[in-house]
N, C-alpha and C positions, 0 to 999 in steps of 0.2 A: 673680703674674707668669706670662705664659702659658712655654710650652717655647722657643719662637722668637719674639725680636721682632718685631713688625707695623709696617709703615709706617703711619702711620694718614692716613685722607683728607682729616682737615684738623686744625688745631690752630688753638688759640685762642691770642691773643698779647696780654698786658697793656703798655699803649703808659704805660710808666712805673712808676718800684717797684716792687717789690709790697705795701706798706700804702698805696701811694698812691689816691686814687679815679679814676686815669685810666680811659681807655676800654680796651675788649675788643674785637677784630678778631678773627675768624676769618675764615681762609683756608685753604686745600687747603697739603699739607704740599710740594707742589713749587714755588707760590708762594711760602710762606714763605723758600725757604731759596732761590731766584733773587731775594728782595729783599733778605733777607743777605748772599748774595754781591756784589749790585749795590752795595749801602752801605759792605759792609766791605774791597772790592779794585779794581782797578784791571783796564775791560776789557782795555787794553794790554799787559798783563801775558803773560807768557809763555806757553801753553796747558797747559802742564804746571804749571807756580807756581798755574794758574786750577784744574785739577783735586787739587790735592794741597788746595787750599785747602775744595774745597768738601766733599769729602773728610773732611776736621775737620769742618766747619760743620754735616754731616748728622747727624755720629757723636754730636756736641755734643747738639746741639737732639733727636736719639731718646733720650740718656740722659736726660736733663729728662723726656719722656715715659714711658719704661719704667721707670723707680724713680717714679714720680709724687711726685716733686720737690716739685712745690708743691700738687697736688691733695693729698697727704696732710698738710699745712699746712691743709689748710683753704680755700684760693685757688678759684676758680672758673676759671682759666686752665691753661695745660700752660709755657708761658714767656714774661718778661720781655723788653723789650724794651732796658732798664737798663744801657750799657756799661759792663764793670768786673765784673758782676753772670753777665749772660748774651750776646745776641748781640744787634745791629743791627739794627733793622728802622725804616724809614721808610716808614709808612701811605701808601697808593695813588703812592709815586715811580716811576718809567721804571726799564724792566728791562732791561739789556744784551744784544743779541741774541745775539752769541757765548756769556755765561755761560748765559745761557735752552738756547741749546742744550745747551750742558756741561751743565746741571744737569737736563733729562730726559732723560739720559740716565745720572745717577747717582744722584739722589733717593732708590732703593732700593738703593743702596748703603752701606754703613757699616764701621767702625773695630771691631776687637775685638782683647783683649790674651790671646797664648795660646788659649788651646780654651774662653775665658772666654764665658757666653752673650751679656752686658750689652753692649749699644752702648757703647765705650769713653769715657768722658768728656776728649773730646780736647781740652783747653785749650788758646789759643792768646795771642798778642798781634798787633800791630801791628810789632813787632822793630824801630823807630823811637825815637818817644817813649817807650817802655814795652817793658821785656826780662819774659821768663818763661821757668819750664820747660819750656813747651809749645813749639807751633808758632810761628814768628817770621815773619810775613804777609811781609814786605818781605825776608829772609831765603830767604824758595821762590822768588826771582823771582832771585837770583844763585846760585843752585842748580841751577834751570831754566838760567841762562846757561849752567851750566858741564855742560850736558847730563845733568843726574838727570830720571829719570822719576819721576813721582808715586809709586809706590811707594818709590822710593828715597829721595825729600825725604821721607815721613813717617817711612819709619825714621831717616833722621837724626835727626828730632826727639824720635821716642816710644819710639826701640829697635827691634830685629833680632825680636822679638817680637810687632811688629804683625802685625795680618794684616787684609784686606779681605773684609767677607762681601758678595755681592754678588747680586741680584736676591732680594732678600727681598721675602714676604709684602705685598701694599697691599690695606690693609680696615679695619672698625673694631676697634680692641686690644679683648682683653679687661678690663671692668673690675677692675681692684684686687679690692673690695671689692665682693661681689655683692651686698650688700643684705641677708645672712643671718647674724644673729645666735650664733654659734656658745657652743656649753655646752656642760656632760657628758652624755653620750650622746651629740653629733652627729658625724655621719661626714663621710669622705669626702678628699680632696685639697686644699682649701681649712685643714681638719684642719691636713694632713699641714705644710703650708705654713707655719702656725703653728708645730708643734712642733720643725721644723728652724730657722724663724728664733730661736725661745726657748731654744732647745741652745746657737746659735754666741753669739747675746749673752749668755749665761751663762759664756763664756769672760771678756769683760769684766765682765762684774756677777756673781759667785759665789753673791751670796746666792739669784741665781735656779736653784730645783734642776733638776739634768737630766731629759730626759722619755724613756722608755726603756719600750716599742719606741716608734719612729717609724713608726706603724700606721695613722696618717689615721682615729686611733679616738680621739674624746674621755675621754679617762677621768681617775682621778683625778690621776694621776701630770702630767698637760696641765692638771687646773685649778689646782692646786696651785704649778705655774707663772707660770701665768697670776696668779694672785693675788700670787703674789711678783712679778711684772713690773710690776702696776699699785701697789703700793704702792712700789715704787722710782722708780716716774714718776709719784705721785703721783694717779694715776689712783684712782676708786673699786675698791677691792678688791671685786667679787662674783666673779668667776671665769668672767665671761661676754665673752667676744672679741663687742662690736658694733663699728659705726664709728668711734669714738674708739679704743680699744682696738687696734682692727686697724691704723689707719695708724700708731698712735705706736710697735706693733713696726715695719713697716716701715720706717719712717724712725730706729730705734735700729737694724734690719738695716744699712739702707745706710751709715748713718754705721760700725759696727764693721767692715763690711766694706770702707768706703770705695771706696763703688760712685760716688760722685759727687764725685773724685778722681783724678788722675792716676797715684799710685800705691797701685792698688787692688786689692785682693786679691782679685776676681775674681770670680764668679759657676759656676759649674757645673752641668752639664747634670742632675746628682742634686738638686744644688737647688733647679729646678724641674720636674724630670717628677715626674709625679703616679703614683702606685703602688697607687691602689684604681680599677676600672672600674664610674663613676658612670653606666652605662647598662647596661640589662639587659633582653632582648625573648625572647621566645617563638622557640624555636629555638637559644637559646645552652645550650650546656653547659660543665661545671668544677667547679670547686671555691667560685667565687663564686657559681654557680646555688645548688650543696648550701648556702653558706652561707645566702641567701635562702630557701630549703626549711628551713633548722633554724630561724633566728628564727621565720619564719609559725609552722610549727609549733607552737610554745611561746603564740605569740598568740592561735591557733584554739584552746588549750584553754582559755582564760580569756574567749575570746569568739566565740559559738557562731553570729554570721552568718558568719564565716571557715571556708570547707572544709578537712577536712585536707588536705597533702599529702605526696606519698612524697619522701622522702629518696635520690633517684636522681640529683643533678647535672647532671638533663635539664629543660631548661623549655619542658613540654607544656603538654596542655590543662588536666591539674590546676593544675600553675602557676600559668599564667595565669588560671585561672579564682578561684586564691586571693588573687592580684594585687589582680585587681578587688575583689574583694571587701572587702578590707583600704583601698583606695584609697575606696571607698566609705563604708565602714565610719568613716574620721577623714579626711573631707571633702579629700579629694585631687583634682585631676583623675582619670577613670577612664580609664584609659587603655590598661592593661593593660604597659606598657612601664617598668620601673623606672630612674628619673632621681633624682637626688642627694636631692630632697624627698623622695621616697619611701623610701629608705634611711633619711634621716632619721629621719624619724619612723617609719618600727618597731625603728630600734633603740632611740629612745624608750620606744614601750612595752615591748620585748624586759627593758630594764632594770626598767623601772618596775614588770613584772611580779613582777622577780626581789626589787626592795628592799622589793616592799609583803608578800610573804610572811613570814610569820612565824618567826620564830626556832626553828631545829630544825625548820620542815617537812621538810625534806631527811633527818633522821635518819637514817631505814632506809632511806635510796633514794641512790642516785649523784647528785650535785649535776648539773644543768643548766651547759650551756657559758657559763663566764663573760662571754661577748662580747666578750672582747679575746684577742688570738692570741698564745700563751703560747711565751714564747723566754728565751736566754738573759738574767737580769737580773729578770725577772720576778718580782714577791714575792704573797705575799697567801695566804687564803683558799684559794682557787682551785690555786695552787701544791701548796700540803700537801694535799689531796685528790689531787689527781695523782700525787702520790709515795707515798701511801697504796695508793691502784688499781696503780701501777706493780710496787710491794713485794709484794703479794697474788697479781699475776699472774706475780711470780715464781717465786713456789712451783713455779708447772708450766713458765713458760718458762724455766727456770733459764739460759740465757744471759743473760739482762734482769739488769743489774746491784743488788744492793739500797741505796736511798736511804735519808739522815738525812732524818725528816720534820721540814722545819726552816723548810716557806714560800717558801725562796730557790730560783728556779730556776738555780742553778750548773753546773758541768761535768758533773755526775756523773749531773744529772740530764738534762741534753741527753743523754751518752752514753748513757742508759736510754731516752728517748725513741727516739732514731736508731736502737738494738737492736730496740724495739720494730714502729717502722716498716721498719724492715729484713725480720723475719720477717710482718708481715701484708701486706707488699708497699704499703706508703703511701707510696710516695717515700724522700729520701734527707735531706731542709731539715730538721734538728732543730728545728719548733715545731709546736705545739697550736695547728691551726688547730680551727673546726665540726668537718669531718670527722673527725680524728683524735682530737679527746676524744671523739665519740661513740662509736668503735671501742674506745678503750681502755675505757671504762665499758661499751659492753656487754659486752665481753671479762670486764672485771670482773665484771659482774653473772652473766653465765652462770657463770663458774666455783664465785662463790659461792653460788649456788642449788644446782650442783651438786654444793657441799661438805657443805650442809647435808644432814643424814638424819636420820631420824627412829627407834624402836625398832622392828628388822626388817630396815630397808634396809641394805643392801651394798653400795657403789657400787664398780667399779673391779673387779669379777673375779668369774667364774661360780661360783656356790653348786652349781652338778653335781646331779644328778635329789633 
């Protein structure tokens, strides 16, 4: 789901069911909802009953599109045409010129609950033949009499809680589902999307374990997920998020969240801004350049068309020129610009490098950055080498607190990290990013080289003539 809904420029409408084989209309999203309005009110109506109504009508029919309601079913449409179901639409009928106007002028308008992202799923009725929770059609038009303006009639109906977001975005939405098979090792924001909707559904389904951190990093703790998610829906357990996969989270999100719903728990702005930066060009600096400087790195010594490059957090002409090279190298666009494919697949090999090594390479040497950015909760491998390095570099930075080497990254060992970062000036965030295991291991590596002596050597004080 993108950060802010999109109006989109047109939706496709299934004129019947949806297992039925009717036909498929598309139109522009401001027509659609001037022939809902034309079908489902009365022009006569009070101008305020007109806009409170259309009001619903828009907020309705963008929820349908922003949870992809039916595209994640499977459907080749965005909404029904099926009263009871979703909204009124009569293919090619006359359009009211009063609502015509009302509704270009609120088209990009919509209904949201709280500081909730989602187009509100504003359900209504007729308030006639037929009562509901929602909005009561016939209901805003003696409300209107009684001088409520539009925002007042939808609070009567939805609560003191609604609010109107208004001139939003008109363009093509982003899709759902980009077309990109997501495993272990892939990165990125798409990631990250994943492991927060597989967190909150494991609120309702326990046996799905939690994924910790929420790093927009594939790894094991997200397929491990994933495989418990698809064996609870039945889905083929391999641990690979494709199309099937990705929409049946989505649509276990929306339903636990009850995003397609009147009383709905909401959406928030953390869960969907995206927290990794899937574009990276020549001229940017940080901490996600160094990280891009440390994978290549690791891949240029296992494959010798890749230049080195310097671990500076600047992306120059070495850079880019190992960009290319690597893009070239496993049939990329060359481009020189790094875009989510390209992340991809070298943290691809970045892994691939580390799992194909043999057991105990690493012996006498500091292990390589495990590729995932090490925080509280944290277990593995990776962990108890860091608490290892940390404990050694205590010796001399005796402030640095001493660790149980136990794997678990817990408090004790955050507060060693944050010590540590605190005296070599890294910042203040207790986690092991690139940078900061490279610091601490070489920190380690120097001291222990210069612990080690030989017969003769004196290290640490003048021997005098």
């Amino acid at each position: 789901m993108p950060n802010t809904p999109i109006i989109p420029n047109y939706v496709t409408v299934h004129l019947g069911p949806p297992d039925s084989n009717a036909q498929n209309v598309t139109v522009t999203f401001a027509d659609y909802i001037k022939n809902v309005a034309s079908s489902e009110i009365f022009p006569t109506w009070p101008e305020n009953a007109i806009r409170a109504n259309v009001y619903a009508q828009v907020s309705f029919a963008l929820n349908r599109i922003y949870t992809n309601y039916y595209r994640s079913r499977g459907y080749n449409f965005d909404i029904t045409n099926s009263i009871g179901i979703d909204q009124s639409f009569v293919n090619n009928r006359d359009i009211f010129e009063n609502v015509s106007r009302i509704v270009d002028e609120l088209f990009n308008d919509y209904l949201v609950v709280g500081n909730s992202i989602e187009p509100f799923f504003a359900a209504y009725c007729d308030g006639r033949e037929l009562r509901c929770d929602g909005l009561e059609q016939w209901g805003t038009v003696a409300l209107a009499d009684q001088g409520y303006t539009p925002y007042e009639i939808l609070q009567y109906y939805y609560g003191d809680n609604i609010n109107i977001v208004t001139n939003a975005p008109v363009g093509e939405p982003i899709a759902s589902w980009d077309g990109r098979a997501l495993a272990f090792g892939s990165i990125g924001n798409s990631v990250q999307q994943i492991q927060i909707r597989l967190n909150r559904i494991s609120k309702n389904y326990p046996a799905i374990p939690k994924i910790y951190p929420v790093n927009g990093i594939f790894g094991e703790s997200t397929e491990n997920a994933v495989i418990a998610y698809q064996r609870a829906f039945n889905l083929e357990p391999d641990g690979i998020v494709g199309k099937d996969t990705w929409y049946s989270i989505q649509r276990s999100f929306n339903a636990v969240k009850r995003l397609n719903d009147l009383a709905t728990e909401g959406l928030s702005r953390q869960e969907v801004s995206g927290i990794f930066n899937s574009f990276l060009e020549e001229g940017d600096t940080g901490s996600e350049v160094y990280e891009l400087q440390y994978l290549l790195s690791l891949v240029a010594e296992y494959n010798n068309t890749i230049p080195s490059v310097a671990l500076d957090g600047i992306f120059g002409q070495g850079t880019l020129d190992a960009v290319n090279a690597f893009q070239e190298a496993y049939g990329l666009d060359v481009t020189g610009e790094v875009n989510i494919a390209t992340w991809d697949r070298l943290y691809r090999e970045y892994v691939g490098i580390l799992e194909s090594l043999p057991q105990g390479y690493f012996s006498s040497l500091t292990l390589p950055y495990p590729g995932t950015v090490l925080r509280l909760g944290s277990q593995g491998e990776a962990v108890s080498a860091l608490q290892e390095y940390l404990n050694y570099i205590s010796n001399t930075y005796t402030s640095i607190p001493k660790l149980t080497v136990d794997g678990i990254f817990g408090v004790s060992t955050q507060n060693a990290v944050s010590e540590y970062k605190r005296i070599f000036g890294l910042g203040s965030e207790p986690i092991v990013s690139s940078s900061t295991w490279e610091s601490i291991t070489s920190t380690y590596r120097n001291l222990y080289d210069g612990n080690q002596t030989s017969e003769g050597q004196f290290p640490g004080y003048n021997l005098g003539e």
